[in-house]
Structures are given as structure tokens and as C-alpha cells.
C-alpha positions in Angstrom: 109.7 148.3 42.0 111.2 144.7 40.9 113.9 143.7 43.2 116.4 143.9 39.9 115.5 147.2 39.3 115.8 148.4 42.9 119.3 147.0 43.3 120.3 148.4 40.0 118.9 151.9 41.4 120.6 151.2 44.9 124.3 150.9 43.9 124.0 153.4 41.8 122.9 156.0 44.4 125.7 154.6 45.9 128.3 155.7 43.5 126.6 159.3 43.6 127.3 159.7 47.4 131.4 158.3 46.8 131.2 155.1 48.1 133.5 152.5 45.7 132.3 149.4 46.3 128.9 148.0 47.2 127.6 144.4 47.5 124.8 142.6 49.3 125.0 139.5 51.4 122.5 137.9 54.2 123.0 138.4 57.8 123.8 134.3 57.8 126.3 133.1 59.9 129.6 134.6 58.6 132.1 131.5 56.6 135.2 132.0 59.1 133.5 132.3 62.5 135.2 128.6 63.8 138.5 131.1 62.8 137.4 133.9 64.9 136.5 131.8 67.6 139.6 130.1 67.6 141.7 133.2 67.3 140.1 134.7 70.7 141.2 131.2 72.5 144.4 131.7 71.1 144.5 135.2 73.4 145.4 136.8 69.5 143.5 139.6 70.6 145.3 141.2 73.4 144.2 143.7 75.6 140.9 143.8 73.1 138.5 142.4 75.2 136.2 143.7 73.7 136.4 141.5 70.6 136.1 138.5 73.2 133.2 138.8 75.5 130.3 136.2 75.3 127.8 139.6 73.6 130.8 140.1 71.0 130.8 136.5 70.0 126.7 136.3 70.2 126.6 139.2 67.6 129.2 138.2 65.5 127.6 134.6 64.9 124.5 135.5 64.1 124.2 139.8 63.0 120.2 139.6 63.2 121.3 140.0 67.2 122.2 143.6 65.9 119.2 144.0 64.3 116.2 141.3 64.9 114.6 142.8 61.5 117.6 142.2 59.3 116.9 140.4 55.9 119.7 142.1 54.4 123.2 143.1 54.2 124.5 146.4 52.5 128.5 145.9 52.8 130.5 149.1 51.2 133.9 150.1 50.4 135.3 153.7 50.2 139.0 154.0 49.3 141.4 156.3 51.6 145.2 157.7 50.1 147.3 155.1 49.1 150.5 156.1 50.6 152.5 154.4 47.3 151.5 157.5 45.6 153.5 159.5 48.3 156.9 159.4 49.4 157.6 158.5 53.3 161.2 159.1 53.7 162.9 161.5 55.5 165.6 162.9 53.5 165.1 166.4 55.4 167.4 164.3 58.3 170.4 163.6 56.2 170.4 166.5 54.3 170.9 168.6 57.9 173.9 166.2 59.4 176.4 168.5 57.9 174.6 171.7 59.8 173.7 170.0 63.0 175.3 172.4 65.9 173.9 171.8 70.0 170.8 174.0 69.4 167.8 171.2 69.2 165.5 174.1 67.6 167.2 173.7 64.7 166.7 170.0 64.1 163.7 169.6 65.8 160.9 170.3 63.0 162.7 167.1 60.8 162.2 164.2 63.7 158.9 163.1 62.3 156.6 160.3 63.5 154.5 157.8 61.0 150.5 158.2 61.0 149.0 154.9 58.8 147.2 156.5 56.0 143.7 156.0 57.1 144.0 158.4 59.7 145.5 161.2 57.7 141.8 162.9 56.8 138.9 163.3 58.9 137.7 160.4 61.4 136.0 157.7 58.8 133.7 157.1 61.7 131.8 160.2 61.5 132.3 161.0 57.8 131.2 157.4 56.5 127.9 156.7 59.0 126.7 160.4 57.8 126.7 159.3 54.2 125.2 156.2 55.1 122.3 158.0 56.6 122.2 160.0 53.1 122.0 156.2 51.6 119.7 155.3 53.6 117.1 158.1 52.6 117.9 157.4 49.4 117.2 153.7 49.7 113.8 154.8 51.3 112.7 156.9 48.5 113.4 154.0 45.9 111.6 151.3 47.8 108.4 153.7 49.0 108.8 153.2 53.0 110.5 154.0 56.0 113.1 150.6 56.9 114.5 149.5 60.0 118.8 149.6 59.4 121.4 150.2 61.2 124.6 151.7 60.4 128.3 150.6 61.1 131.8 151.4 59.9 134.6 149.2 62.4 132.0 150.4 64.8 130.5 147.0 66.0 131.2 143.3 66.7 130.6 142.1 63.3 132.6 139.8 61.1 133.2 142.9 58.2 135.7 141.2 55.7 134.0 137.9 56.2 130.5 139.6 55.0 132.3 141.8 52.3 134.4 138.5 50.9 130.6 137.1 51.1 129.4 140.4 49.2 131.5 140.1 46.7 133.8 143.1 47.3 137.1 141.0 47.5 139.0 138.0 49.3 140.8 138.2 52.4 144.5 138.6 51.5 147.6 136.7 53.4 147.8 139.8 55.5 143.9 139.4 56.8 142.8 142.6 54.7 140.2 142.4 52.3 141.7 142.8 48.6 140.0 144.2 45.9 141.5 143.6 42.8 141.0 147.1 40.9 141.3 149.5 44.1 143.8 147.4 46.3 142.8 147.5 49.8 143.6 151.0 51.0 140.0 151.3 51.6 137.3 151.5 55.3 134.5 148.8 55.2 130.8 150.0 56.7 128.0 148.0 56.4 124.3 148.5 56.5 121.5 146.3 58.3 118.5 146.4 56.6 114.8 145.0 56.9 114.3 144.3 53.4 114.7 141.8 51.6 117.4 142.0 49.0 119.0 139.4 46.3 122.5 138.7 47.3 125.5 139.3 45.2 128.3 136.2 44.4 130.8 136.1 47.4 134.7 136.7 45.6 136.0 132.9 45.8 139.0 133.6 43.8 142.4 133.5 45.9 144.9 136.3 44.5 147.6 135.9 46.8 148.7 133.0 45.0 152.6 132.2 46.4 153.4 135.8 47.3 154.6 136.4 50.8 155.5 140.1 50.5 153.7 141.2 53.5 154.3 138.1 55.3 158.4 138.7 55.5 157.9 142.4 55.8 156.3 142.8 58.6 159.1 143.4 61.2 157.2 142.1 64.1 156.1 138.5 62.1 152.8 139.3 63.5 151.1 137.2 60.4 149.9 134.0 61.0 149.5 131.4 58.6 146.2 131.3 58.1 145.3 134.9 57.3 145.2 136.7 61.0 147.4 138.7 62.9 148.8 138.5 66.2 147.5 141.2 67.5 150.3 141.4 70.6 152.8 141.6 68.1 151.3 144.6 65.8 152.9 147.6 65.0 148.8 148.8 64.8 147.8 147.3 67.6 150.7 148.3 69.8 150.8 152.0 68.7 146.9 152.5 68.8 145.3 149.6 71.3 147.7 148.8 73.2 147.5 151.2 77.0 150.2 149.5 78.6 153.8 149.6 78.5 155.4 148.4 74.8 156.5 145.6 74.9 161.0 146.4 75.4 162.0 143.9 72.6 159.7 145.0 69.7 160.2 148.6 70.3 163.0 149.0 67.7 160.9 147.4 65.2 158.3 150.0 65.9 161.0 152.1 63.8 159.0 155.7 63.9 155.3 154.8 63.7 153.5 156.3 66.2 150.0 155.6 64.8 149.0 152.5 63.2 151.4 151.2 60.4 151.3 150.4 56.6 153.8 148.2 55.9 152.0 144.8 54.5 150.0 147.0 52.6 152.2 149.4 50.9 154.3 145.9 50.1 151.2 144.3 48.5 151.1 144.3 44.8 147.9 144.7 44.3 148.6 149.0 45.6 150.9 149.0 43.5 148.7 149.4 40.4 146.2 151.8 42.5 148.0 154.5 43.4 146.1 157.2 41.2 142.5 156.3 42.6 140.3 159.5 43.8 139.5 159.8 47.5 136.9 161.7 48.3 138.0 165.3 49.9 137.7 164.1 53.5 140.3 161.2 53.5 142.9 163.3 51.2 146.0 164.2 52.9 146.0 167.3 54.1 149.3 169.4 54.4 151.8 167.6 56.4 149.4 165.0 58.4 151.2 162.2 57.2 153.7 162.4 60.1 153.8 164.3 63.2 157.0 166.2 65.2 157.8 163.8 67.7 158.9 166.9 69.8 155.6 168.3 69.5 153.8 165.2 70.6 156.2 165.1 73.7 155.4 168.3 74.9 151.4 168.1 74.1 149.1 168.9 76.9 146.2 166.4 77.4 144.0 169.6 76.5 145.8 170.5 73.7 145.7 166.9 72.2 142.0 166.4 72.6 141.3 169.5 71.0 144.0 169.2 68.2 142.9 165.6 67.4 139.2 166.1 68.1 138.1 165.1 63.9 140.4 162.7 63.6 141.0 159.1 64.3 144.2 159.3 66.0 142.4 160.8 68.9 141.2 156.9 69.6 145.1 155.9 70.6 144.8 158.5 73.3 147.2 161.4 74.4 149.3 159.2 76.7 149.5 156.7 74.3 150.8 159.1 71.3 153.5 160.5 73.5 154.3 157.2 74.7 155.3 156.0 70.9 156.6 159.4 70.0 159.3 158.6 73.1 160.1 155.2 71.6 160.2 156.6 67.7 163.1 159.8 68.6 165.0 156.2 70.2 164.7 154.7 67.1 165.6 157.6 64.9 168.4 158.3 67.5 169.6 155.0 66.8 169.4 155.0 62.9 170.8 158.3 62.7 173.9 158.9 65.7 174.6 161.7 64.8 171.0 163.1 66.4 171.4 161.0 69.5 173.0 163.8 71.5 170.2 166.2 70.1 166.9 163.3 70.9 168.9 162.8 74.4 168.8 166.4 75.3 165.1 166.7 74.3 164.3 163.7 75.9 165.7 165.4 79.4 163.8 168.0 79.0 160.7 166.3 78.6 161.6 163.6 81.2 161.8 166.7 83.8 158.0 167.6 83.4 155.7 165.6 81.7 153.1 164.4 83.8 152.2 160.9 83.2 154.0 158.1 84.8 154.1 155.7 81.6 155.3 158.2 79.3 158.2 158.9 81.7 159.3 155.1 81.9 159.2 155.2 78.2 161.5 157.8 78.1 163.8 156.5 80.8 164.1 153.6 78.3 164.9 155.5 75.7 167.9 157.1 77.2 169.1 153.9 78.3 169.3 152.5 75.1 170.8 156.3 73.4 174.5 155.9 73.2 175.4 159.5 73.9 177.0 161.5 76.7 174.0 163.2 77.1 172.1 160.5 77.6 174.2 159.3 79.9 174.6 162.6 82.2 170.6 162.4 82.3 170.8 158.7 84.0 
């Protein structure tokens, strides 16, 4: 089959199985390694030493290290909810003030905790490296042979919105996602390593940022640097998800009630504006209520029950002690926002404090009550 032919016949069996966006690129050296490189010395990475080891760096140079083999580069893009499209408030908590009495029960279902939309459906891992492997069969049939690949969705130390802005699929926005400009950027990379040889697509050199700083002044940590990274240390995603240490005490009230990631300099980004009525494919819908998660709940979650609640999805990767530790810090923040509820969130926060097992969690808490202005918060000191 003519190369022109097979590509034609390759992104279109990509459509069929739900991926969004395809392009092809080289396993070259990716454009903005001196940036990467320079963002590691910088210690912009945190506690993710894993992004700075000397095989990290190796791979991320040169990808053929992944796979020896590789001629070619399959990047792909498959859109999760846009959380525009949904509302995130929490009106529930007003509308109660006038009812509130000293049971907690009775308030306890409304203190909610923030989940960032790509982690409100199944783990993307699993679902987007099985389709792959269903792309890849595909791919097989259309060329005649069996290839050597291999598969990766945020799963190894690649450069992925370096090789996608390389593919074609976007540019890298003032908020270091990659930026489509029909879908937005509520979408999961994955990529596929591949020993044939396949014509490469234009890389997106267009800049559509233009002046905008939306998610620049949003962000309530100023975690965005001026030349389209993050500071990690500073990140609402990195904190609530990476992070395994204690928060740091003066960004805690800007952590406001995300407990799991955080959308902010996305849902602020025009380009999502336009893209709220996308299709998702089934597995990264919201289901139900998943969107946020009773802080109370979260508190009194045994290890056990965590692993098994959270077993499909990707919150499980922020790990139980580290869930409970934000949900400790959000009922704070809400407590503080709303003081009406602080005598409520001090009198749960007692409770828990009493018997939950893990030693961070209960400094966490501790904080918390320090900073509740409340006689019950006080009587618990």
C-alpha cells in the first residue's frame, strides 16, 4: 500500500475507535528539550524525581531509547468533559444556612470536594492503551505485518506536547497545555512508537494565545511561568495529587476545595469556551455525582475502602492519605468562606482527629482547627 494511502486508511481507523485527534511526527529530538532541561535545574519539578533522573532525561532526548526500532511517531488526542458545560458551584450550602441546627448529619452530604475533570470517568490509563492495542491491530492489517510499537498515555518520560505541537495537533498554550483550536484542550495525549516508517504531518506553528493572560492571573497560586511551564511546587495539581508531604501552610487557602487536581487555567481559557458541547466517549463522561466528593466521607475512608472504591479511576494515583489530607484542608477553606459551618466542620474535624490513623492527616487537621474561628474549634485545641 502507498504510504498516502496507508496514512489516509490509518487516521481514519482512528476516528472509528474514538480517538479526536491524530498526527505523525519522528522520534527526533523534541523542539523544547533545552526548556525541559532547564526546568529540572530550576528544581520546577518538586518531589517528581522521577521527571529528573539521568534515564528520564536520556529518553526524553532521544524516544528511539524507548524503542531502538522507532521510525515513527503516532501522537493522539481523545477529549474528556469539559467542565464549562457543567456547573461547579455549590449553591446546596447557602440554600441550607437558614436550617443549619448542631446535628452535622444534616449538613454533611453538601461539604463537597473538587475532582479536575479528567478524573471524573474511568482511569485514561487503562481505557486509552487498550484502544491503542485495538489501533495497533488495525494498523497491522493495513500495512500486511506484525510491527514493533509501543504504547503510552502520561505513562513514560517522553516530551508529549512537544511531539503533539510537532504532530500537528495544537501549540502549547501560556498555561503549558496543548491547545487545539476546535476541541480546546480538555483532552489526554497517548502516543504510539512504531517501526515503520511514516510521512510526517506539519507541526502547528501558529501561536493563539496572542495577549491573553486569563489563565495566567487566575491561577491562585501564580504557579505560571513566563515561558509556558508551571511551577510545579506551587500547583494546585501537583500539590493535591503529587505532592506526599505536608502542604505547604501558606498556599493552603488557595487550594479553596480541590482535593484532586484543579481546572482553573483551563476552564478560564477561551478556547473551552466554544467547546463545551463535544462528545466524550462513554468512559470519560461524568457519571452521577463524581465531579466532587463529601469531604466527610473522605475523612472517615479506610485505606481498604479507598483502594477498592477508587480501584478504576485515576484519583486512586494521589493515594488514600493524600485524599484525606486535602479533604482536611478543603472543610478549612469552606469553613472559612462560609462561618456559619465552621462550628459544624470543627465538630467533624474532632471527631475525625480522635481516630484516624495516619500521622499527616492528623497534623492537617490540627491545622485546620487552628485556623477555624469557632468555639468548637477552640474547645478541641
Amino acid at each position: 500500500m502507498e504510504s498516502a494511502s496507508l496514512v489516509q486508511g490509518i487516521k481514519a481507523k482512528a476516528e472509528e475507535l474514538g480517538f479526536d485527534r491524530i498526527g505523525i511526527t519522528t522520534p527526533d529530538e523534541p523542539t523544547h528539550y533545552d526548556i525541559y532541561q532547564s526546568w529540572i535545574k530550576s528544581a520546577f519539578h518538586g518531589e517528581m524525581e522521577y521527571l529528573s533522573n539521568s534515564r528520564s532525561q536520556i529518553c526524553r532526548r532521544n524516544p528511539r531509547e524507548l524503542l531502538p526500532e522507532c521510525q515513527s511517531i503516532i501522537v493522539l488526542a481523545t477529549r474528556y468533559a469539559n467542565p464549562n458545560h457543567f456547573s461547579r458551584s455549590l449553591p446546596s450550602i447557602q440554600s441550607q444556612t437558614n436550617q443549619l441546627t448542631t446535628d452535622s448529619s444534616s449538613i454533611e452530604p453538601f461539604l463537597s470536594g473538587k475532582i479536575a475533570a479528567y478524573a471524573w470517568g474511568k482511569d485514561y490509563h487503562h481505557v486509552l492503551k487498550k484502544r491503542m492495542k485495538m489501533f495497533i491491530r488495525a494498523i497491522e492489517e493495513l500495512c500486511g505485518r506484525s510491527l514493533k510499537y509501543r504504547v503510552f498515555t502520561d505513562s513514560a518520560p517522553i516530551l508529549e506536547r512537544d511531539l503533539a505541537q510537532r504532530a500537528g495537533l495544537g501549540w502549547i498554550g501560556k498555561n503549558s497545555c496543548l491547545i487545539d483550536p476546535e476541541i480546546g484542550s480538555f483532552f489526554f495525549l497517548s502516543e504510539i512508537l512504531l517501526d515503520l516508517a511514516l510521512p510526517p504531518d506539519s507541526p502547528f506553528t501558529a501561536d493563539h494565545c496572542g495577549k491573553c493572560n486569563r489563565c495566567v492571573t487566575a491561577c491562585p497560586t501564580e504557579c505560571i511561568l513566563p515561558n509556558r511551564t508551571i511551577d510545579a511546587r506551587r500547583c494546585i495539581a501537583y500539590l493535591t495529587i503529587e505532592s506526599r508531604t505536608a502542604l505547604p501552610e501558606p498556599l493552603r487557602p488557595a487550594l479553596d476545595t480541590w482535593i484532586f487536581g484543579c481546572d482553573i487555567c483551563q476552564t478560564v481559557c477561551p478556547w473551552n469556551h466554544h467547546a463545551i458541547n463535544l462528545p466524550v466517549i462513554p468512559e470519560f463522561q461524568r457519571d452521577g455525582g463524581s465531579s466532587e466528593l463529601n469531604l466527610v466521607e473522605i475523612l472517615q475512608m479506610s485505606e481498604a475502602h479507598f483502594n477498592e472504591r477508587f480501584a478504576e479511576s485515576p484519583i486512586r494515583r494521589t493515594k488514600w492519605q493524600g485524599l484525606a489530607r486535602n479533604a482536611a484542608v478543603a472543610l478549612t477553606n469552606l469553613a472559612k468562606n462560609n462561618p456559619q459551618l465552621s462550628g459544624i466542620i470543627a465538630e467533624i474535624l474532632t471527631k475525625v482527629l480522635k481516630t484516624h490513623p495516619d500521622a499527616l492527616v492528623r497534623q492537617h487537621i490540627v491545622w485546620s482547627l487552628q485556623h477555624i474561628n469557632s468555639q468548637s474549634a477552640k474547645e478541641a485545641l
